[in-house]
C-alpha positions as CSV (number, residue, x, y, z in Angstrom):
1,X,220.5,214.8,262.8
2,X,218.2,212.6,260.2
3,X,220.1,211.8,256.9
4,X,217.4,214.1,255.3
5,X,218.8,216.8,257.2
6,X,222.1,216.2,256.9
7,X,221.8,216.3,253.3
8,X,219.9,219.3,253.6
9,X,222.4,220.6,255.7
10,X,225.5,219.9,253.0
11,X,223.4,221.0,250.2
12,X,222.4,224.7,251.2
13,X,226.3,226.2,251.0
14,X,226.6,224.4,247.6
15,X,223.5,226.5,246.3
16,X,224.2,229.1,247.2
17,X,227.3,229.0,245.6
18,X,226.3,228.6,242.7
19,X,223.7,231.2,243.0
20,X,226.5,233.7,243.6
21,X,228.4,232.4,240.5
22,X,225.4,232.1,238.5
23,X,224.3,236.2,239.7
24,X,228.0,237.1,239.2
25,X,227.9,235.7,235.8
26,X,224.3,237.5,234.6
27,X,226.2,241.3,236.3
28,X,229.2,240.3,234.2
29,X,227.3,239.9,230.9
30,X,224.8,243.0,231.4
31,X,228.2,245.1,231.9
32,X,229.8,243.8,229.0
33,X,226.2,244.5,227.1
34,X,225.2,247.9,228.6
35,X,227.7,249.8,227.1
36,X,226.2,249.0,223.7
37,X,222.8,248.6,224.7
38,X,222.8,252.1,226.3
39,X,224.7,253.4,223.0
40,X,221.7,251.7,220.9
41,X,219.3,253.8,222.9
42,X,220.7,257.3,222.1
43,X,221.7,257.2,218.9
44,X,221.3,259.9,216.2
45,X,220.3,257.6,213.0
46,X,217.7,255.3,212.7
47,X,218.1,251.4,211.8
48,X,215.8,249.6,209.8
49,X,214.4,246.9,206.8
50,X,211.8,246.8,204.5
51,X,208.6,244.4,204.7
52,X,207.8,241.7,201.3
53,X,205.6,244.6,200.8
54,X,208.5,247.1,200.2
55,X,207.2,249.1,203.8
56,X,210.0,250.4,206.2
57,X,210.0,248.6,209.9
58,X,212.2,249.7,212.1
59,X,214.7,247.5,213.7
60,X,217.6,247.3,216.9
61,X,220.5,248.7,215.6
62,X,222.8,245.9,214.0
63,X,225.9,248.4,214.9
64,X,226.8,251.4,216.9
65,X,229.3,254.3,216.6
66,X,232.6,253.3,218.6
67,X,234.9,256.5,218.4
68,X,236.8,258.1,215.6
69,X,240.0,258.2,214.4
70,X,242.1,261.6,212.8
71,X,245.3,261.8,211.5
72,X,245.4,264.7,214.5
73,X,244.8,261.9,217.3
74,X,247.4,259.6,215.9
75,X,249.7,262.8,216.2
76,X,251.0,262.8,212.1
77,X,248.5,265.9,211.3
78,X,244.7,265.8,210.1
79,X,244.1,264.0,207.1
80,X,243.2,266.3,204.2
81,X,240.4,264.8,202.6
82,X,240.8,261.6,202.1
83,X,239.7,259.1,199.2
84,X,240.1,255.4,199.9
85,X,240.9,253.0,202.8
86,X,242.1,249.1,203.5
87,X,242.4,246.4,205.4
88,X,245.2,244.2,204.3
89,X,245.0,240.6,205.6
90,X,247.0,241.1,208.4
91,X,244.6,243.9,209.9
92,X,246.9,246.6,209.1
93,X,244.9,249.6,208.1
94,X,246.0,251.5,205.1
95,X,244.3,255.1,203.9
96,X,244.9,257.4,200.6
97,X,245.4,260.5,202.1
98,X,244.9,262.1,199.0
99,X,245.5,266.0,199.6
100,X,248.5,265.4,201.9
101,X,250.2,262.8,198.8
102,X,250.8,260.1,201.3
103,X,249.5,256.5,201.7
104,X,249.3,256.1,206.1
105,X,249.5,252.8,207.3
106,X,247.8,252.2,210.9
107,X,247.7,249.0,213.3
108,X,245.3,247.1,213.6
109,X,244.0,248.3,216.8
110,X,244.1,252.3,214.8
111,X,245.9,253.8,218.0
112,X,249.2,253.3,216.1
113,X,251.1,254.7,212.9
114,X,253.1,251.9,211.5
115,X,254.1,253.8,208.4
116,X,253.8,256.9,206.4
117,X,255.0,256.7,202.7
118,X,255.2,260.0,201.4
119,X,258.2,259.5,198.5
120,X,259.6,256.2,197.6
121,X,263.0,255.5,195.4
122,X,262.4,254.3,191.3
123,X,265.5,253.5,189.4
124,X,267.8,255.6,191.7
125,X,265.5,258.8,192.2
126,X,263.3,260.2,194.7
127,X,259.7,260.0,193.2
128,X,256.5,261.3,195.2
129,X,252.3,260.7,194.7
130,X,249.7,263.4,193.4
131,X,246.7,263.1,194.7
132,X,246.3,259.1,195.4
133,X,242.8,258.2,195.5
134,X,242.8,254.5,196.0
135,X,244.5,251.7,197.8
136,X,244.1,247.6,198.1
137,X,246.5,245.6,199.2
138,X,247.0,242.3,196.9
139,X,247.1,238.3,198.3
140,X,250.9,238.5,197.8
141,X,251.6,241.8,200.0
142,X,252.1,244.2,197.9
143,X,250.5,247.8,197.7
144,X,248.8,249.6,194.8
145,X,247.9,252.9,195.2
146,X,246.0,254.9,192.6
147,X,248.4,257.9,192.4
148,X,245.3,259.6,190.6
149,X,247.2,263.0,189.5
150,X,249.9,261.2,188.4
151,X,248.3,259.1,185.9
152,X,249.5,255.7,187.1
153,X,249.0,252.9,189.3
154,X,252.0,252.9,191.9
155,X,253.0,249.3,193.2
156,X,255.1,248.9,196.6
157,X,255.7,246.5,198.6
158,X,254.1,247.3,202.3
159,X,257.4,248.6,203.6
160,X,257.6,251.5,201.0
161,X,259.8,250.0,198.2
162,X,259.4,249.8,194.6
163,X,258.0,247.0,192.7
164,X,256.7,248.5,189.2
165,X,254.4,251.2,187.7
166,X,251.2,250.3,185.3
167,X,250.6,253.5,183.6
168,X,249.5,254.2,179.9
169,X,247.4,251.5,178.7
170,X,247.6,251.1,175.0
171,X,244.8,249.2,172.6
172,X,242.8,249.8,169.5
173,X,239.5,249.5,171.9
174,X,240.4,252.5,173.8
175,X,239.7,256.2,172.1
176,X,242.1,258.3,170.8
177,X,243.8,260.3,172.7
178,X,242.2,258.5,176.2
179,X,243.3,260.6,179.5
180,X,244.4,257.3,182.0
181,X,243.2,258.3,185.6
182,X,243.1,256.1,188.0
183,X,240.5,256.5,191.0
184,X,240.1,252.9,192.6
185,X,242.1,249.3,192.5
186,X,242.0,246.0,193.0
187,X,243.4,243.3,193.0
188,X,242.7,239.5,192.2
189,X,244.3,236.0,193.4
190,X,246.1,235.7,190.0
191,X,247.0,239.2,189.8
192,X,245.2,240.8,187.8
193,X,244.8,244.6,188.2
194,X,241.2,246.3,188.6
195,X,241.1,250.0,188.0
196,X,238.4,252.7,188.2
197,X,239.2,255.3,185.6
198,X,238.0,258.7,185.4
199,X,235.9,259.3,182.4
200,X,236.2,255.4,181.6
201,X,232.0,254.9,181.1
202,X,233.0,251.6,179.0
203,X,233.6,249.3,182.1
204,X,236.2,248.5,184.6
205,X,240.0,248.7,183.1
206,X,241.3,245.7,183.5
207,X,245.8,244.6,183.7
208,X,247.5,241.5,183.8
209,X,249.8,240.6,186.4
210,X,252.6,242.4,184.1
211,X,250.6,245.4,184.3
212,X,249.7,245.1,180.5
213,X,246.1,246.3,179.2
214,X,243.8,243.6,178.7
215,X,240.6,245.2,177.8
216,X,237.4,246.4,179.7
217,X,235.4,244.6,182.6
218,X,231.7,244.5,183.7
219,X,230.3,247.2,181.1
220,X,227.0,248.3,182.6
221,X,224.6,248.8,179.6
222,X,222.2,251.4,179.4
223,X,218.3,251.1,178.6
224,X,216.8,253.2,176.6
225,X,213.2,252.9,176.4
226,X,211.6,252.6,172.7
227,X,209.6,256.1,173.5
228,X,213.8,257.4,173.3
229,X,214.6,255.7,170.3
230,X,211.6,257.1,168.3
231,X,212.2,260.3,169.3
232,X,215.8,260.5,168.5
233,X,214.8,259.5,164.8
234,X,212.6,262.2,164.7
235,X,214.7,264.9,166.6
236,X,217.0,267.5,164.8
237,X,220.4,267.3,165.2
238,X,220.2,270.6,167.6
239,X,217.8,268.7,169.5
240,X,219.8,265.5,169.8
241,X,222.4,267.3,171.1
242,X,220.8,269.3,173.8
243,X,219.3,265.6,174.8
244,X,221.1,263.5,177.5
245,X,224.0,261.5,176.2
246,X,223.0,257.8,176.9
247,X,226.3,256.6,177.9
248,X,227.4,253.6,180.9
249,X,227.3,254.4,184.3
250,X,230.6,254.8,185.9
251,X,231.4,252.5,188.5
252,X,232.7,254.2,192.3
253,X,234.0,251.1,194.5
254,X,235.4,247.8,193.9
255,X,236.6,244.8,195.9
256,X,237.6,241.2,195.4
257,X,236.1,238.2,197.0
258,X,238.0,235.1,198.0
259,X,237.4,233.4,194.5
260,X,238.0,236.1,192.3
261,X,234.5,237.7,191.7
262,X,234.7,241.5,191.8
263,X,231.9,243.1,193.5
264,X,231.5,247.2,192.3
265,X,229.3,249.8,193.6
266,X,227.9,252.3,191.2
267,X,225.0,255.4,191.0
268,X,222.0,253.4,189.2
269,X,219.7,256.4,188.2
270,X,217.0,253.9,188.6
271,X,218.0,252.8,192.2
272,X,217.7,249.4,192.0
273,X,221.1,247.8,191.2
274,X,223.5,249.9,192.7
275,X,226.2,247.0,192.9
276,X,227.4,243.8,190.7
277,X,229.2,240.5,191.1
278,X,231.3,239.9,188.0
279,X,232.9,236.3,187.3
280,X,235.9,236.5,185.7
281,X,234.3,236.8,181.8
282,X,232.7,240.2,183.2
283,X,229.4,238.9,183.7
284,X,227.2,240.8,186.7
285,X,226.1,237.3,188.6
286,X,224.5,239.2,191.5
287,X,221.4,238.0,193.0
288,X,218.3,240.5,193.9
289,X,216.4,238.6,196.4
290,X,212.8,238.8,197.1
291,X,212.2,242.4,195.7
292,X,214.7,242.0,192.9
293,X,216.6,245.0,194.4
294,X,220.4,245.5,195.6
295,X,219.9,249.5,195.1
296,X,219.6,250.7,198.5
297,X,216.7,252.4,200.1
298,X,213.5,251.0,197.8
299,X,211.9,254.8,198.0
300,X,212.5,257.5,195.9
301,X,210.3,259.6,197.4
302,X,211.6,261.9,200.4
303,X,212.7,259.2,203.0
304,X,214.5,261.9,205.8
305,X,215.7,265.1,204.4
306,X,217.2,263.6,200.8
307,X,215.1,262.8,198.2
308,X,215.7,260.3,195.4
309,X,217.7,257.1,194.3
310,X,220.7,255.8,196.8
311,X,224.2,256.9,195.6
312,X,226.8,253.9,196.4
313,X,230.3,255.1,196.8
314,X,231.8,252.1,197.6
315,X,231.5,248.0,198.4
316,X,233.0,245.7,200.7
317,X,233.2,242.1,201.1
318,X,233.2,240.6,204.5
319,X,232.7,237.0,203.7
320,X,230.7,234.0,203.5
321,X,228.8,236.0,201.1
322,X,228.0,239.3,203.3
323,X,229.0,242.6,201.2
324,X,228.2,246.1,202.9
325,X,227.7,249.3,200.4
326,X,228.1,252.7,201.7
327,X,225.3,255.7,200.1
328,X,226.8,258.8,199.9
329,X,223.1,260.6,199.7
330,X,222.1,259.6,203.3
331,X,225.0,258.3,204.7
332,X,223.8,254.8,205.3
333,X,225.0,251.1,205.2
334,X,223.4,248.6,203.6
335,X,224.3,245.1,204.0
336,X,223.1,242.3,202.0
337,X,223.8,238.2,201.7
338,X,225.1,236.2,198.7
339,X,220.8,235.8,197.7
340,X,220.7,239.6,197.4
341,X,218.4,240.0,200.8
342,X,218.7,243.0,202.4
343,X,220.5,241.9,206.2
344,X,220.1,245.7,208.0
345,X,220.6,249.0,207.7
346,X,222.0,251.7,209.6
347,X,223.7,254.9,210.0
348,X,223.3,259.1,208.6
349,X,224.4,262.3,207.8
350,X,224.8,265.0,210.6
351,X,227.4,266.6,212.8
352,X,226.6,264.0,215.9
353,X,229.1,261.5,216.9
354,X,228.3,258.6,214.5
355,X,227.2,260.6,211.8
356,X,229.0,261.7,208.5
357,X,229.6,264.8,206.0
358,X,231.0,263.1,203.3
359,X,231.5,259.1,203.3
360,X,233.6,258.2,201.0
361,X,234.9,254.4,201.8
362,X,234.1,251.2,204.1
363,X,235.8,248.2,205.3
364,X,235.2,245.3,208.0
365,X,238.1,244.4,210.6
366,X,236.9,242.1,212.7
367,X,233.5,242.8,214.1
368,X,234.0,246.4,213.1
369,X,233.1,248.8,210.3
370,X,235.0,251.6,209.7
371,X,234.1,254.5,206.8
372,X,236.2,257.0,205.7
373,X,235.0,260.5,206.1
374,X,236.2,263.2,203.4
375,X,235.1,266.1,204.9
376,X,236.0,264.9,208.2
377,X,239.0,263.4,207.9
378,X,238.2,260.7,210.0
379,X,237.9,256.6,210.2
380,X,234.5,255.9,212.1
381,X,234.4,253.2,213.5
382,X,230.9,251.3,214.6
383,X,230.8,247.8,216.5
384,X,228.3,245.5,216.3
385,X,225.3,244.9,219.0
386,X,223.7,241.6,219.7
387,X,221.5,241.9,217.0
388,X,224.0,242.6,214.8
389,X,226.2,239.5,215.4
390,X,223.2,237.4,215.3
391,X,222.4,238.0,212.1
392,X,226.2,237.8,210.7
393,X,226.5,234.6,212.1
394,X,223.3,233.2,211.6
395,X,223.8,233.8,208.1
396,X,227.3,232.7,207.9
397,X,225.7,229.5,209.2
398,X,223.2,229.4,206.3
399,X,226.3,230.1,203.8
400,X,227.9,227.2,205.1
401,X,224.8,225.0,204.6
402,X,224.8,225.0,208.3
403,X,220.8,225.6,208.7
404,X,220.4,223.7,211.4
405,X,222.9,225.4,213.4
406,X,221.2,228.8,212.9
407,X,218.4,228.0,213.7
408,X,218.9,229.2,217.7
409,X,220.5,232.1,216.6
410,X,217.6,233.2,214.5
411,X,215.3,232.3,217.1
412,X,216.9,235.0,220.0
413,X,217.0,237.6,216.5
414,X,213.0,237.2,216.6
415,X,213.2,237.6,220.6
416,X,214.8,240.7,219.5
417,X,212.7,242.0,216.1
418,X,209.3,239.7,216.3
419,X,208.8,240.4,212.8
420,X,212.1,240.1,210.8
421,X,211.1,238.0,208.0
422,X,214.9,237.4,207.5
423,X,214.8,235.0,210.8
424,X,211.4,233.2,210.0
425,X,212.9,232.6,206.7
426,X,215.9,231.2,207.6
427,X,214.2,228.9,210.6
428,X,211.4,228.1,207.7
429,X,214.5,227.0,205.5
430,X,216.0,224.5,208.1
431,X,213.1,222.6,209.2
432,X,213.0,222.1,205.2
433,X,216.1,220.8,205.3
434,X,215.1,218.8,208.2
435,X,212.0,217.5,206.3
436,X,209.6,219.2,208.9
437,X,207.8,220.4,205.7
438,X,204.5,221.9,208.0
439,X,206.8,223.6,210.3
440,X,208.7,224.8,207.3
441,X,205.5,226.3,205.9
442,X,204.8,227.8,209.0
443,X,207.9,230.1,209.3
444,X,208.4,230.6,205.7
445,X,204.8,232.2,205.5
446,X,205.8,234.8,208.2
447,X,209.3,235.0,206.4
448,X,206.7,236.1,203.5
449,X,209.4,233.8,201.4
450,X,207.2,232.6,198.1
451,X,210.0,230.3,197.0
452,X,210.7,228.2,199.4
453,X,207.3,227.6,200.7
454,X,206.1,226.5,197.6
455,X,208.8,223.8,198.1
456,X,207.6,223.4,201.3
457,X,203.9,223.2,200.2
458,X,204.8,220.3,197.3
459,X,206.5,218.6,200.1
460,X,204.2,218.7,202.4
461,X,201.6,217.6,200.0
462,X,203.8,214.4,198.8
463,X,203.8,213.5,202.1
464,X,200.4,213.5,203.2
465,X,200.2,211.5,199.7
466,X,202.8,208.9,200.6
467,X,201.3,208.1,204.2
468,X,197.7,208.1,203.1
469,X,198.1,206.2,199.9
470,X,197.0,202.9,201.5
471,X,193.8,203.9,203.1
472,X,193.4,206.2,200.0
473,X,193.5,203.3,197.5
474,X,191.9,201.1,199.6
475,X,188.5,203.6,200.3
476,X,188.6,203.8,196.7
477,X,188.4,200.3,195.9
478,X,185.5,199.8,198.6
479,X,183.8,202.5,197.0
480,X,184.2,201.0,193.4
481,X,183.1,197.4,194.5
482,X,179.9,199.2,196.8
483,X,179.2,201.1,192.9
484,X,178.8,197.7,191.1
485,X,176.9,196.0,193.7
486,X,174.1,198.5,193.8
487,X,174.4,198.8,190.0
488,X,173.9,195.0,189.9
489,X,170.5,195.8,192.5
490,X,169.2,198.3,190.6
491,X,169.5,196.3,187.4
492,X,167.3,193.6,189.1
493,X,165.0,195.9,190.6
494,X,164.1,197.5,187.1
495,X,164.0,194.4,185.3
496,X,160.5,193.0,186.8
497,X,158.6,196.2,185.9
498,X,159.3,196.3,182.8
499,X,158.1,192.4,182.2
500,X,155.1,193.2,183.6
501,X,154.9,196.3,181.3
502,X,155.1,193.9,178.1
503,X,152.5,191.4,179.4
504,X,150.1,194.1,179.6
């Protein structure tokens, strides 16, 4: 046998080894991916985005239903229209079951009850909740539950025992005869105590870490145009009365990011700010993005069966400067980044698997949402596709500063959705950083991104500048020297004829 052969010989088994790996590999991955994939292509909501020019596109789905948990399945009885759920840092799930008066604490995994705290022991005695609305978990482990009915702010620590109460808050800001009712909490790295009052239209009630009043947080003012102003001058006092009272939206959700900012949801009557970042003096810090909207859908026409404004129940933040809000209108999630651009969104009302009645709450565990259903009783849970994780990532990158690194990931989002102006943007935005300024311009045109490819275009122009200067200047001082010689010609020229004018 020739050497060629031989090695022909040796070589064929090894291919076709790794033929069979490489085939064994691709059947693993489309298993892994069907599931979802197949899920994706029967599901009863759609997903999309909205263009630069505020039009809807449709879009993969970013996540898809994943089951559904009752207080029935995890054999402790249904849950009776529940207000408010959590996930503590340790992935244990906690939910304010507020018509049963008990705070249920699940795993993880939601298959398992850890804990049910229906009474607890204060100063000796057996003391119960009314109605708790809202639950949060603090850095330091310890639980607060809005015991709503009860007019007070019940703190625990996880196991069930008794830390302290923050009840009836006392200053000369707050009205006369003020009715404390706690709907929602949070709480900060330094303790301090976020509440969501009922009837509180002056802002966010906000505790120190003793549980003493400190004053109000985040007060949304209202506009009122100067069309409303005249006419309240001019109106009777019957009149004025029978108008609407122009007082500050109430807010619905909270949370607390990693460096103290408090992100709240509220119903914007106008729809386009339907959440806030406040730093720590209480100023809204959120950024809008392109359209200068973090309201929801961007219609207020009849987009489905519901017409009008988004109504955001609640907010969660799931890092590197990702929140989700939940609409109670439509039953939809929409996710935006730390620049206020609107990521995906996805989900609806109905009576299909996936669908809801009444959402009332989300939160991220791991590469899961889950939203608390009110009328259902539920926690739906929805995981996320490809599509989804690309974009999570990619824009985690991007958070990071990491451009570069996203770059791939937003290139297999545009295999996926050939127009998502999120992905050319972001690819646009890393050959900036790279200093491909063309390139840049390129992507950040079909990212319809004004911002950066005017930086881009400046760039781009600097440079053309910088390499051509030489040739520029020197053309230019050809050209000035090729002026003055035929200036000196034509000065020579003209000088003869009119000598021989004068002689004549």
């Amino acid at each position: 046998m020739s050497a060629k052969k031989k090695l022909y010989h040796n070589s064929r088994p090894r291919r076709g080894l790794q033929s069979r790996i490489l085939c064994l590999l691709s059947a693993l991955l489309i298993l892994v991916l069907t599931p979802l994939q197949a899920l994706a292509d029967e599901l009863p909501y759609d997903s999309y985005n909205y263009t630069y020019w505020n039009d809807i596109v449709y879009t993969p789905a970013p996540y898809v239903p994943n089951g559904s948990v009752t207080g029935d399945s995890l054999g402790i009885g249904n849950f009776s229209e529940p207000q408010d759920l959590y996930v503590a840092d340790d992935g244990q799930i906690y939910v304010a079951d507020t018509g049963n008066n008990r705070v249920v604490i699940l795993n993880s995994d939601m298959d398992e009850v850890v804990r049910v705290i229906e009474t607890f022991e204060r100063d000796g005695e057996e003391d119960t909740f009314n109605a708790p609305y809202g639950v949060f978990v603090s850095e330091n482990g310890e639980l607060y539950v809005a015991d709503s009915n009860n007019k007070r702010i019940v703190v625990l620590t996880t196991e069930g025992e008794f830390v302290k109460i923050v009840d009836n808050p006392q200053s000369n800001i707050l009205e006369d005869g003020f009715d404390f009712t706690p709907l929602k909490v949070a709480v900060d790295y330094a303790d301090r105590i976020y509440v969501i009052a009922k009837n509180a239209f002056e802002g966010i009630l906000v505790f120190d870490s003793e549980g003493s009043f400190i004053g109000y947080f985040g007060t949304i003012e209202v506009k009122i145009t100067l069309w409303e102003k005249f006419w309240r001058r001019l109106a009777s006092k019957e009149e004025r009365a029978n108008q609407q009272l122009y007082i500050p939206t109430e807010f619905t959700g909270i949370d607390v990011d990693e460096d103290g900012f408090v992100y709240a949801s509220n119903i914007d009557s106008d729809g386009e700010q339907g959440v806030r970042r406040l730093n720590p003096s209480g100023e809204d810090v959120i950024q809008k993005g392109e359209n200068g909207n973090v309201g929801g859908d961007l219609t207020t026409g009849t987009y489905g069966t519901y017409a009008g404004v988004s109504e955001f129940t609640d907010v969660t933040y799931r890092g590197k400067g990702i929140y989700s809000v939940l609409d109670r209108k439509r039953g939809r999630i929409f996710t935006y980044d730390r620049e206020g651009n609107l990521l995906y969104i996805f989900g609806g009302l109905g009576t299909q698997e996936g669908t809801f009645n009444t959402p009332i709450a989300i939160d991220e565990i791991g590469d899961n949402l889950i939203v608390l259903d009110a009328y259902y009783g539920s926690i739906m849970i929805f995981s996320a596709t490809e599509y989804g994780s690309l974009i999570n990532e990619a824009t985690g990158l991007r958070y990071d500063g990491d451009e570069t690194q996203a770059v791939a990931l937003w290139e297999r989002v545009l295999e996926l959705d050939e127009n998502n102006e999120l992905a050319n943007t972001g690819i646009g935005k890393a050959y900036l950083t790279a200093g491909e300024n063309q390139l840049a311009m390129k992507y950040l045109k079909l990212g319809m991104n004004q911002k950066y490819y005017s930086i881009a275009w400046k760039r781009y122009r600097n440079e053309i500048l910088t390499e051509n200067i030489g040739p520029i200047l020197t053309g230019l001082a050809v050209l000035i020297v090729i002026w003055i010689v035929l200036r000196q010609v034509l000065k020579k020229r003209k000088k003869p004829k009119s000598q021989e004018g004068g002689l004549a």
